[in-house]
OpenMM code with the backbone's topology and positions (N, CA, C; nanometers):
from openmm import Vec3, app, unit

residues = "UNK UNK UNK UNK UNK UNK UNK UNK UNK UNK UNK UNK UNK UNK UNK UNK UNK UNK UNK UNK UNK UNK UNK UNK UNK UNK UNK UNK UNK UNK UNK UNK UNK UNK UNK UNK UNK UNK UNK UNK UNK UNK UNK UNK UNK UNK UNK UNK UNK UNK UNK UNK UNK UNK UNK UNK UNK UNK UNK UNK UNK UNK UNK UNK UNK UNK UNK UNK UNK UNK UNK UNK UNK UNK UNK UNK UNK UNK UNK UNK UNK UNK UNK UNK UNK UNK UNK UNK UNK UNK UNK UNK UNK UNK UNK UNK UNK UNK UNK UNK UNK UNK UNK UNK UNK UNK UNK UNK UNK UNK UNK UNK UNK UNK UNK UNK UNK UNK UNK UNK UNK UNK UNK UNK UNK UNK UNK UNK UNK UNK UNK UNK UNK UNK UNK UNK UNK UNK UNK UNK UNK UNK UNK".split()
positions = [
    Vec3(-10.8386, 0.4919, 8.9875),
    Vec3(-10.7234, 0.4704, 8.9054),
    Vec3(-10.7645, 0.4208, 8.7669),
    Vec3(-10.8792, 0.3309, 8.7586),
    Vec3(-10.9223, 0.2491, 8.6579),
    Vec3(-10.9770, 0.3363, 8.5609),
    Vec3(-11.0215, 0.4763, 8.5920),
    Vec3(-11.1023, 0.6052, 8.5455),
    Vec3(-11.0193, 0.7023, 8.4782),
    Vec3(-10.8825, 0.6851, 8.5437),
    Vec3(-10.7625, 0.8166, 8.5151),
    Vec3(-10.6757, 0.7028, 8.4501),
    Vec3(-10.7325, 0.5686, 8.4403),
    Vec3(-10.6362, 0.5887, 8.3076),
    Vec3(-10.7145, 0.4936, 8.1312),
    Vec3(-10.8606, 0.5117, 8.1359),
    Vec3(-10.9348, 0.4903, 8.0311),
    Vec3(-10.9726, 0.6561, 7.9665),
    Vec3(-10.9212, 0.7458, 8.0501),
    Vec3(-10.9460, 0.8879, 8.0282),
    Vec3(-10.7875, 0.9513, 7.9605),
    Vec3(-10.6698, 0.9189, 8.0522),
    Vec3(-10.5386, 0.8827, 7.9766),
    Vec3(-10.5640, 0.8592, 7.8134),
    Vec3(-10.6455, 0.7248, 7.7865),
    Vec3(-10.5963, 0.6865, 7.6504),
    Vec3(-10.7171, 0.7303, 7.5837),
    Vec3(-10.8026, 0.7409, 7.6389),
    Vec3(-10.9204, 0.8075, 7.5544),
    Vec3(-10.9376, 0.9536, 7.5290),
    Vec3(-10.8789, 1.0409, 7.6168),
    Vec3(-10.8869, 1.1817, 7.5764),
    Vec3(-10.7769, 1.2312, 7.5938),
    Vec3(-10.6852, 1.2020, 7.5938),
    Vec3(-10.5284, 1.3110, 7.5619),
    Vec3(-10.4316, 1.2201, 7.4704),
    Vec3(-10.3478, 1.3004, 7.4814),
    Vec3(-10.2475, 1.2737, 7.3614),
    Vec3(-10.1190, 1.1556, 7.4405),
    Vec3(-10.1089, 1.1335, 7.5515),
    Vec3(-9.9498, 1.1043, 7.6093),
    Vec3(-9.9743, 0.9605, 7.5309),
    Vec3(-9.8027, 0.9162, 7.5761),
    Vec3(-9.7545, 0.7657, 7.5561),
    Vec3(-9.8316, 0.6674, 7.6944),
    Vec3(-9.8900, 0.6325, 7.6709),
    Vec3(-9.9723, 0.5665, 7.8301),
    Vec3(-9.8771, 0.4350, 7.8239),
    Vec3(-9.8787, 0.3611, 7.9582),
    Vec3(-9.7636, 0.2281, 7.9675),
    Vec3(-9.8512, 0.2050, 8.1160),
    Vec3(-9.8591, 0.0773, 8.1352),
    Vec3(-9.9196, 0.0417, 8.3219),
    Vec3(-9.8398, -0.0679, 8.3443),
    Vec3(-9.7721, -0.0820, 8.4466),
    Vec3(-9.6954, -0.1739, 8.5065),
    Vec3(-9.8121, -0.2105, 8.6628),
    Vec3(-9.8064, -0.3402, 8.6392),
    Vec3(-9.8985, -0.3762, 8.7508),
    Vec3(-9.7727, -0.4909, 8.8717),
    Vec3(-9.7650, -0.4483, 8.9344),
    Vec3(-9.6479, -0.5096, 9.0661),
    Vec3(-9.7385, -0.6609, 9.1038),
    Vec3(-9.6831, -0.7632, 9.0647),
    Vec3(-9.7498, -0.8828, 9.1172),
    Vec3(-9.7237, -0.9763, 9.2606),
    Vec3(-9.8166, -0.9609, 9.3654),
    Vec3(-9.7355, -1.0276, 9.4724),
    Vec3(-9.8355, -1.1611, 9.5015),
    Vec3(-9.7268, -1.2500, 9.5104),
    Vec3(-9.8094, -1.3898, 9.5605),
    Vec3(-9.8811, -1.3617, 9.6430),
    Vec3(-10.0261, -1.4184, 9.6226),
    Vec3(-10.1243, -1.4718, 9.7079),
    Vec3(-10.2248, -1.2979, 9.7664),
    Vec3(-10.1857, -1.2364, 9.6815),
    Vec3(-10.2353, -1.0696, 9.6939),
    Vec3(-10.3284, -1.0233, 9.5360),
    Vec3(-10.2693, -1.0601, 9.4635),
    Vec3(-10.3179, -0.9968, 9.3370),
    Vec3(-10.2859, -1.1130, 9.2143),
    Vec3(-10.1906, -1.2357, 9.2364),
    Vec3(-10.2009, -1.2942, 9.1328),
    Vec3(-10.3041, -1.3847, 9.0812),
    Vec3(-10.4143, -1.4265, 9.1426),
    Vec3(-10.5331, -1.5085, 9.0838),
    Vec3(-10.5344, -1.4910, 8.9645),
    Vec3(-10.5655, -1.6491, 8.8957),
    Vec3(-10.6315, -1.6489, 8.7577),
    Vec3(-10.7472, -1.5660, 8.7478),
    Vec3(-10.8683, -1.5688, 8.8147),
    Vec3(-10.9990, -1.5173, 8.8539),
    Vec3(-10.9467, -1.3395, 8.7781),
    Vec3(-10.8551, -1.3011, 8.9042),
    Vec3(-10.8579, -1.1334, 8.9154),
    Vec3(-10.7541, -1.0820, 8.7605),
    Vec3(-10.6385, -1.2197, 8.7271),
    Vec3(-10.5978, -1.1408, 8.6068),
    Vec3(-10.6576, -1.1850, 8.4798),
    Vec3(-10.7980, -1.2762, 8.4810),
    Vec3(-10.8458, -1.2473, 8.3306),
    Vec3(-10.9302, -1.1616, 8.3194),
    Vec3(-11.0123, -1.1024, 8.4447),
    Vec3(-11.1023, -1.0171, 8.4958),
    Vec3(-10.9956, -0.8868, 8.4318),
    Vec3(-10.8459, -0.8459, 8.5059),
    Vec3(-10.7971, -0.7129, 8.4685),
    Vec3(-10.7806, -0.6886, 8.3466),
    Vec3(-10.7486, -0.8495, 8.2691),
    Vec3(-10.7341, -0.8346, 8.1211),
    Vec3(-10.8265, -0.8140, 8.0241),
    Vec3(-10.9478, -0.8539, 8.0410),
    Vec3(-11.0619, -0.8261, 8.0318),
    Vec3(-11.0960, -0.6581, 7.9939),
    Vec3(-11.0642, -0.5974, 8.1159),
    Vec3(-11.0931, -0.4351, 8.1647),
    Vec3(-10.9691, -0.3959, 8.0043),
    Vec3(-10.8667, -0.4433, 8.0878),
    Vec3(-10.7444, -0.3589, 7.9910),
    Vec3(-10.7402, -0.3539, 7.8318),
    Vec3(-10.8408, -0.4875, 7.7949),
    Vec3(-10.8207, -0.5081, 7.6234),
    Vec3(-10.9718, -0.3758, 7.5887),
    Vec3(-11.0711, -0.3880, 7.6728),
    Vec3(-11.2430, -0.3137, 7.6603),
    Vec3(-11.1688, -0.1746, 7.6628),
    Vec3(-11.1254, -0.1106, 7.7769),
    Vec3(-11.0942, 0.0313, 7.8063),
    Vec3(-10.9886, 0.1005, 7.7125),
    Vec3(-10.8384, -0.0201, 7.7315),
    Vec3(-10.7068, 0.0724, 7.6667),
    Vec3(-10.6747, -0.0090, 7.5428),
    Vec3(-10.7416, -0.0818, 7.5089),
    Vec3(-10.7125, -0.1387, 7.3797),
    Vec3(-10.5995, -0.2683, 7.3674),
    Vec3(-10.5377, -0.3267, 7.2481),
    Vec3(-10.4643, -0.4181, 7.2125),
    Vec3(-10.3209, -0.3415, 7.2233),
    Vec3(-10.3136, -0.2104, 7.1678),
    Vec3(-10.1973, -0.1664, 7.1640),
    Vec3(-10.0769, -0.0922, 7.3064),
    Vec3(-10.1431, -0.0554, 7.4073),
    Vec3(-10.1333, 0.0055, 7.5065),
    Vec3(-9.9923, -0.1179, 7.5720),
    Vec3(-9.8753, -0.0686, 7.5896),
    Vec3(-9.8159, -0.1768, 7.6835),
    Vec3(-9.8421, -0.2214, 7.8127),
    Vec3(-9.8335, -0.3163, 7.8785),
    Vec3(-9.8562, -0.3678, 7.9958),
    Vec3(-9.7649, -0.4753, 8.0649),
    Vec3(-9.6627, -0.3816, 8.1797),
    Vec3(-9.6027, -0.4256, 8.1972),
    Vec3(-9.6057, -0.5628, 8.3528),
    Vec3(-9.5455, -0.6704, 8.3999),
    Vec3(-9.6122, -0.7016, 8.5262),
    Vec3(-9.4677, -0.7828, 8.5566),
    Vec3(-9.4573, -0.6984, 8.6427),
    Vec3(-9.3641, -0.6375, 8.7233),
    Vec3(-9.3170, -0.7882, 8.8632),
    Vec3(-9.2307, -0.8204, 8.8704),
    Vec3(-9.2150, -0.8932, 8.9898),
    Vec3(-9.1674, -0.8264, 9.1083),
    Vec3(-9.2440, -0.8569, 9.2341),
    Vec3(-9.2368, -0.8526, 9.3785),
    Vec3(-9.1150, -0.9424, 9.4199),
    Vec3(-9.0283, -0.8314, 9.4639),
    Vec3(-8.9411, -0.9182, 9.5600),
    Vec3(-8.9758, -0.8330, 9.7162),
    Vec3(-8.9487, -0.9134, 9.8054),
    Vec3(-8.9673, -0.8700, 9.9724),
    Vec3(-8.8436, -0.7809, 10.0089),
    Vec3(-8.9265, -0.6819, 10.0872),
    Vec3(-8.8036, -0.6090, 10.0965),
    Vec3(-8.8704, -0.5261, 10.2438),
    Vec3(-8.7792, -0.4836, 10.2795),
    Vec3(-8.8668, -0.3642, 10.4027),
    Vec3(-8.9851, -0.3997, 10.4965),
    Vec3(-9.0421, -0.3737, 10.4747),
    Vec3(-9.1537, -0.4144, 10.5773),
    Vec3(-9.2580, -0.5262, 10.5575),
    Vec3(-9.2750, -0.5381, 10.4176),
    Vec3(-9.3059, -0.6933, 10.3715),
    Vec3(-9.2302, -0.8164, 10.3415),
    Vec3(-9.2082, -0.8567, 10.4275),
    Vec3(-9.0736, -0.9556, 10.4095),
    Vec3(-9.1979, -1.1000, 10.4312),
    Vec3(-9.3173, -1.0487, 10.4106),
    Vec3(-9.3745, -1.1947, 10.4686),
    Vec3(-9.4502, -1.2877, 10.3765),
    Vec3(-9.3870, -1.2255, 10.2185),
    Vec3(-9.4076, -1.3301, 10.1013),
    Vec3(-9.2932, -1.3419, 10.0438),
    Vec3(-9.3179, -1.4164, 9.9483),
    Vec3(-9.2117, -1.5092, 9.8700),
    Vec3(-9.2112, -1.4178, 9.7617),
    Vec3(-9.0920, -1.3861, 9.6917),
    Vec3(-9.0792, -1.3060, 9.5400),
    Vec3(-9.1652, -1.3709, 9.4291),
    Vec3(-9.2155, -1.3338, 9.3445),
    Vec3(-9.3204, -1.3826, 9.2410),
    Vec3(-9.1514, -1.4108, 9.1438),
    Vec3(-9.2381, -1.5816, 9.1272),
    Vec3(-9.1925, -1.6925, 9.0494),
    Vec3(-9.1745, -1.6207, 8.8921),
    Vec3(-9.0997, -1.6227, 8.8429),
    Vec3(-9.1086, -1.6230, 8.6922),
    Vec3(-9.2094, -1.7161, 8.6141),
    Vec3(-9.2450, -1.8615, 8.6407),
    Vec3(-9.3795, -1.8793, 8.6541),
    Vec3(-9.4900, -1.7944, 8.5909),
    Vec3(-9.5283, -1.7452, 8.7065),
    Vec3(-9.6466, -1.6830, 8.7617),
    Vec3(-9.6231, -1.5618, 8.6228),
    Vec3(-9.5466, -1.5155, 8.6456),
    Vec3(-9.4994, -1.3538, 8.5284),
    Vec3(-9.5856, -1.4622, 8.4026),
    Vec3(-9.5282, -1.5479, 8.3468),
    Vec3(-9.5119, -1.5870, 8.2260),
    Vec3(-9.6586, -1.6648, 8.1826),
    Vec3(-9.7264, -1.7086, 8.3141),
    Vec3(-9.8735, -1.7180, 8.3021),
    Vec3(-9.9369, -1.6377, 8.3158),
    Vec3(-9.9257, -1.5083, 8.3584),
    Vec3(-10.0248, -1.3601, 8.3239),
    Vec3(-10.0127, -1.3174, 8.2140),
    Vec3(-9.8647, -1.3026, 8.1724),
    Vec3(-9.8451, -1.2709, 8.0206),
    Vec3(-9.9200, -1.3059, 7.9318),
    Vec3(-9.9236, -1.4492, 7.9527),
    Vec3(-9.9992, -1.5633, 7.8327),
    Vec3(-10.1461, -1.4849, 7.8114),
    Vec3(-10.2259, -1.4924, 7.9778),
    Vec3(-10.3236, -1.4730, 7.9821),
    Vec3(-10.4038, -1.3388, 7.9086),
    Vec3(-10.2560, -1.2044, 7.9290),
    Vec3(-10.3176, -1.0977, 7.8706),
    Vec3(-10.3192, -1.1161, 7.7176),
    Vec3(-10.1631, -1.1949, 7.6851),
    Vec3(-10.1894, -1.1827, 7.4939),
    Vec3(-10.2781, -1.2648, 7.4741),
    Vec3(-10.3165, -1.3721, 7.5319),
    Vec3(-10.4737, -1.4542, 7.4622),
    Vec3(-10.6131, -1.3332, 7.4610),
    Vec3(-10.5639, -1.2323, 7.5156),
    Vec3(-10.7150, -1.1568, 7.5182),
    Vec3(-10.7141, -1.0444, 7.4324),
    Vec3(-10.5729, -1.0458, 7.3360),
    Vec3(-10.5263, -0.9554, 7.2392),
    Vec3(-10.4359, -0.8492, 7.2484),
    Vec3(-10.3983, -0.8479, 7.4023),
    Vec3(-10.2886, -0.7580, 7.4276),
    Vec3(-10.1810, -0.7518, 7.3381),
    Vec3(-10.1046, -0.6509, 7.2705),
    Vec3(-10.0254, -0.7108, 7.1593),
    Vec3(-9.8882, -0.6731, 7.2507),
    Vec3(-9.8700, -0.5770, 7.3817),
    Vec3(-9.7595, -0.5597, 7.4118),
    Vec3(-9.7417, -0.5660, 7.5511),
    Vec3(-9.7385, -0.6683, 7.6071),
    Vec3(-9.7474, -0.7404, 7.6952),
    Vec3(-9.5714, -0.7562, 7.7780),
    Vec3(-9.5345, -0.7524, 7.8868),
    Vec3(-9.3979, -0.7382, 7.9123),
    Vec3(-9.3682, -0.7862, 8.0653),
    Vec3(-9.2655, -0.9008, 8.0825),
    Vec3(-9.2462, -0.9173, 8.2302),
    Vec3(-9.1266, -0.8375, 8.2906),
    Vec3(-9.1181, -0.7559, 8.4295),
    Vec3(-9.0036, -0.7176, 8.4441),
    Vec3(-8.9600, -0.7601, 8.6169),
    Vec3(-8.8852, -0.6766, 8.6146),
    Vec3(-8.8124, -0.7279, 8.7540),
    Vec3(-8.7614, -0.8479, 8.7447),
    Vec3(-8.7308, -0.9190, 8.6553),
    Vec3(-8.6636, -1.0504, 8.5983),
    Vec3(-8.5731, -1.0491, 8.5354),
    Vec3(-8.5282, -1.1831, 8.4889),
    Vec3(-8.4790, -1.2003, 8.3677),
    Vec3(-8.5363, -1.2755, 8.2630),
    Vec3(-8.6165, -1.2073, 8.1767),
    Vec3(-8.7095, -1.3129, 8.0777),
    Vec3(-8.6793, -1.2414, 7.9513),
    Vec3(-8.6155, -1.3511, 7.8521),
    Vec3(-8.5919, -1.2825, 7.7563),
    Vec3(-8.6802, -1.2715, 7.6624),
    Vec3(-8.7889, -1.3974, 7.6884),
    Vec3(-8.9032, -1.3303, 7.6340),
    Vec3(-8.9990, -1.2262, 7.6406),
    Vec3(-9.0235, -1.2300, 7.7528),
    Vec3(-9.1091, -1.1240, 7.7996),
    Vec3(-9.0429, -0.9851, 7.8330),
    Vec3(-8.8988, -0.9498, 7.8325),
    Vec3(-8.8744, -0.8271, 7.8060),
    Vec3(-8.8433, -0.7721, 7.6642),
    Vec3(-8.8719, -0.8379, 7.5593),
    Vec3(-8.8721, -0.8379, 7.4172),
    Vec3(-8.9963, -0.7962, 7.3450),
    Vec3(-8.9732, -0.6319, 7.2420),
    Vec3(-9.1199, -0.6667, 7.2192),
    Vec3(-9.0869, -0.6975, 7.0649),
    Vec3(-9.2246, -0.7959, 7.0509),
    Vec3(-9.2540, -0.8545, 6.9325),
    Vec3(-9.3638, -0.8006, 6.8261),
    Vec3(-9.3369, -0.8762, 6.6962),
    Vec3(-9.3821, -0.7570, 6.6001),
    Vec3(-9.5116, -0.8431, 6.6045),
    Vec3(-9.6697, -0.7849, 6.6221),
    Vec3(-9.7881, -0.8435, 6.6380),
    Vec3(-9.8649, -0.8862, 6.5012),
    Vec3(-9.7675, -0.8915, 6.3632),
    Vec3(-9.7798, -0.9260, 6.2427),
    Vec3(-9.7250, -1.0366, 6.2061),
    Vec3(-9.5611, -1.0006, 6.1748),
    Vec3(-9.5033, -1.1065, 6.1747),
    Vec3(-9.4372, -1.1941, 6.2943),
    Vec3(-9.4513, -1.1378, 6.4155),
    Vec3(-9.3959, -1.2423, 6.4994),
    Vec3(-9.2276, -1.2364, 6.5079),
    Vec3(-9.1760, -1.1327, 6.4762),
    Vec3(-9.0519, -1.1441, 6.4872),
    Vec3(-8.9998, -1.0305, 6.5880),
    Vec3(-8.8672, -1.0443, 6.6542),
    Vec3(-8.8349, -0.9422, 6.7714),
    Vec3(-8.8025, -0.8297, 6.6899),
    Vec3(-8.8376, -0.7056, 6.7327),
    Vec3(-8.8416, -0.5968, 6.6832),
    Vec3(-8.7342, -0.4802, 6.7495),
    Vec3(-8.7481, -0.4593, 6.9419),
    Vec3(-8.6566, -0.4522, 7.0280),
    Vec3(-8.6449, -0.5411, 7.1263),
    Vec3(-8.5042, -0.5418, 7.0881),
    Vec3(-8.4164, -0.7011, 7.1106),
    Vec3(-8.3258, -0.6363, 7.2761),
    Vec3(-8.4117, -0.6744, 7.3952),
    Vec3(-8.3593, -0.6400, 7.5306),
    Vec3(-8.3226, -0.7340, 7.6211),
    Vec3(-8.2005, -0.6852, 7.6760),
    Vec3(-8.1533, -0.7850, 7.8282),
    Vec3(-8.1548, -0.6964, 7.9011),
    Vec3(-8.2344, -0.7003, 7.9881),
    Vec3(-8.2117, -0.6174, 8.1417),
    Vec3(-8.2421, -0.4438, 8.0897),
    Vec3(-8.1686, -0.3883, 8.1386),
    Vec3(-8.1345, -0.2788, 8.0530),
    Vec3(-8.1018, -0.2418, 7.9780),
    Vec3(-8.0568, -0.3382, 7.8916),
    Vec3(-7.9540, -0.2975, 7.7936),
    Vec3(-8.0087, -0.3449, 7.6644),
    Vec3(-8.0107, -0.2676, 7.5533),
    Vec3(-8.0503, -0.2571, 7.4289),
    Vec3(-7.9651, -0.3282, 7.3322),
    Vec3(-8.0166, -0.4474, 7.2748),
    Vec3(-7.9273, -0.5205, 7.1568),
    Vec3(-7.9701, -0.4910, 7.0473),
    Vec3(-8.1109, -0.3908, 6.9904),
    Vec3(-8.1179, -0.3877, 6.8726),
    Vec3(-8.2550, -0.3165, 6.8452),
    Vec3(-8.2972, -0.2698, 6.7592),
    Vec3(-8.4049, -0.2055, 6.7570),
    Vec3(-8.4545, -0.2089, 6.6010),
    Vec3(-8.5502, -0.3132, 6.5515),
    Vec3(-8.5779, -0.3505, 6.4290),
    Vec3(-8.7468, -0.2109, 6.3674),
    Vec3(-8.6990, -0.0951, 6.4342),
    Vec3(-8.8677, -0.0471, 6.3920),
    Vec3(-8.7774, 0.0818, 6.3153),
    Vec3(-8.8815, 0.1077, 6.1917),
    Vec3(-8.8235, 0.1767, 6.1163),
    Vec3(-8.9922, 0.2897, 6.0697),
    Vec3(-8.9471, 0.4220, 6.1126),
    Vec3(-9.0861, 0.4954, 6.0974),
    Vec3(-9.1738, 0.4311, 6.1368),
    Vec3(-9.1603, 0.3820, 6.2814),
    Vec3(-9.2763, 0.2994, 6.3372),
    Vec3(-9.3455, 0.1799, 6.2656),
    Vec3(-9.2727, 0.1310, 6.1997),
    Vec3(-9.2545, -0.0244, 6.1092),
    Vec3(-9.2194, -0.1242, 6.1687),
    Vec3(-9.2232, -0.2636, 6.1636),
    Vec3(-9.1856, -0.3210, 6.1823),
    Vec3(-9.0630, -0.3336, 6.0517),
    Vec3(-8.9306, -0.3971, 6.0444),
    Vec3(-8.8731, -0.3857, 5.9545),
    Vec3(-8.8527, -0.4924, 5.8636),
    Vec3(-8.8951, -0.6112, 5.9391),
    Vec3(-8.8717, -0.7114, 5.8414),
    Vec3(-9.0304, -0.7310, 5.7616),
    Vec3(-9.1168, -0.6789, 5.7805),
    Vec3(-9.2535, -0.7179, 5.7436),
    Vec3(-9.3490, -0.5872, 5.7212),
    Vec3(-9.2943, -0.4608, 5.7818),
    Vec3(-9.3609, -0.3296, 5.7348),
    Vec3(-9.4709, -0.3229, 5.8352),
    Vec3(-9.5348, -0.4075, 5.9129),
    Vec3(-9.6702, -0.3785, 6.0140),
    Vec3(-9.6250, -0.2812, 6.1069),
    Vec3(-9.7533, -0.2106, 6.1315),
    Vec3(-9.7201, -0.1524, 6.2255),
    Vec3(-9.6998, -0.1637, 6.3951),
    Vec3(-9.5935, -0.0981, 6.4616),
    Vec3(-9.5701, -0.1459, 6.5871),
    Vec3(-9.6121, 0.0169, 6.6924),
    Vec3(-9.6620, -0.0088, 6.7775),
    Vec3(-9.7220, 0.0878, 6.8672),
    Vec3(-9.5858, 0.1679, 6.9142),
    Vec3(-9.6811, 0.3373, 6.9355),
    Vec3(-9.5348, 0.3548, 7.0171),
    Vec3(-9.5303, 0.5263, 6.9858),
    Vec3(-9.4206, 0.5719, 7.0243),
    Vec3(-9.4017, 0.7325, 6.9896),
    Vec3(-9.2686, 0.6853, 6.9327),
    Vec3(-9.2472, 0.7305, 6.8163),
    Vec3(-9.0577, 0.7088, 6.7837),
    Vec3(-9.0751, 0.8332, 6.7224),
    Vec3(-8.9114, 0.8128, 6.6632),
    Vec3(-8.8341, 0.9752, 6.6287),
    Vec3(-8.9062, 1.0841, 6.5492),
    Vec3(-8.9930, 0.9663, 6.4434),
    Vec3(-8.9896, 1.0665, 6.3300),
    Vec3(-9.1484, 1.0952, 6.3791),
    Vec3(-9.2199, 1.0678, 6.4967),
    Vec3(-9.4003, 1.0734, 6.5242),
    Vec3(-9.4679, 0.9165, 6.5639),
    Vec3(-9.5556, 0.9622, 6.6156),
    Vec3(-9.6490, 0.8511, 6.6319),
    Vec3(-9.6401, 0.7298, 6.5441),
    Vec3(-9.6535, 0.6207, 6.5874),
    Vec3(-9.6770, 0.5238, 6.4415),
    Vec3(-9.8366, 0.4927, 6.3929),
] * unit.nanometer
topology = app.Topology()
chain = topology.addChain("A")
for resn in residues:
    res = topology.addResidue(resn, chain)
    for name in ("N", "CA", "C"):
        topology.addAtom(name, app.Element.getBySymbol(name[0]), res)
């Protein structure tokens, strides 16, 4: 997987995005997510989004606990300290972490609750209040 997708961003053209599903006491270690963050900043770069996803029990795994918002908001940390610039918690409600921010000026760029879209500050793949650029495929091309 780790191969098909440093080959993803290194030799074709698509929008690449990885959502990694976090379940207590399975995959959340400090150890294993500065180690993945590590991989993810070397292989797919700063710009690549990365989303991490909360586990709730359902079906046949009913024999952990749903990942804490917590836990989301200390992986997050962990990937933007390693330069991730688009970093994202879901299966929640975090209004930070479902917000992306402009990696220049620091200001919200698309402004999200849940599903639902409050605003969208990127202009020709701009940020709009500050002009940096923000990752991404939009209307008018690549930014």
């Amino acid at each position: 997987m780790l191969d098909t997708l440093a080959w993803l961003h290194r030799d074709t053209r698509v929008w690449l995005e990885v959502t990694t599903l976090l379940i207590p006491g399975l995959n959340d270690s400090e150890v294993e997510l500065e180690r993945a963050s590590d991989w993810f900043a070397e292989h797919l770069g700063p710009d690549v989004p990365w989303h991490f996803s909360a586990f709730h029990p359902d079906y046949l795994m009913l024999d952990r606990a749903a990942t804490p918002l917590a836990t989301l908001t200390r992986v997050r940390g962990i990937a933007r300290a390693k330069g991730l610039r688009y970093v994202y918690t879901g299966n929640v409600r975090d209004s930070e972490g479902e917000r992306t921010w402009c990696p220049h000026c620091g200001k919200c760029v698309i402004d999200r609750d849940g599903y639902r879209l409050h605003g969208c500050f990127v202009r020709g793949g701009r940020c709009a209040f500050c002009g940096g650029e923000i990752a991404g495929v939009w209307a008018d091309g690549p930014a």
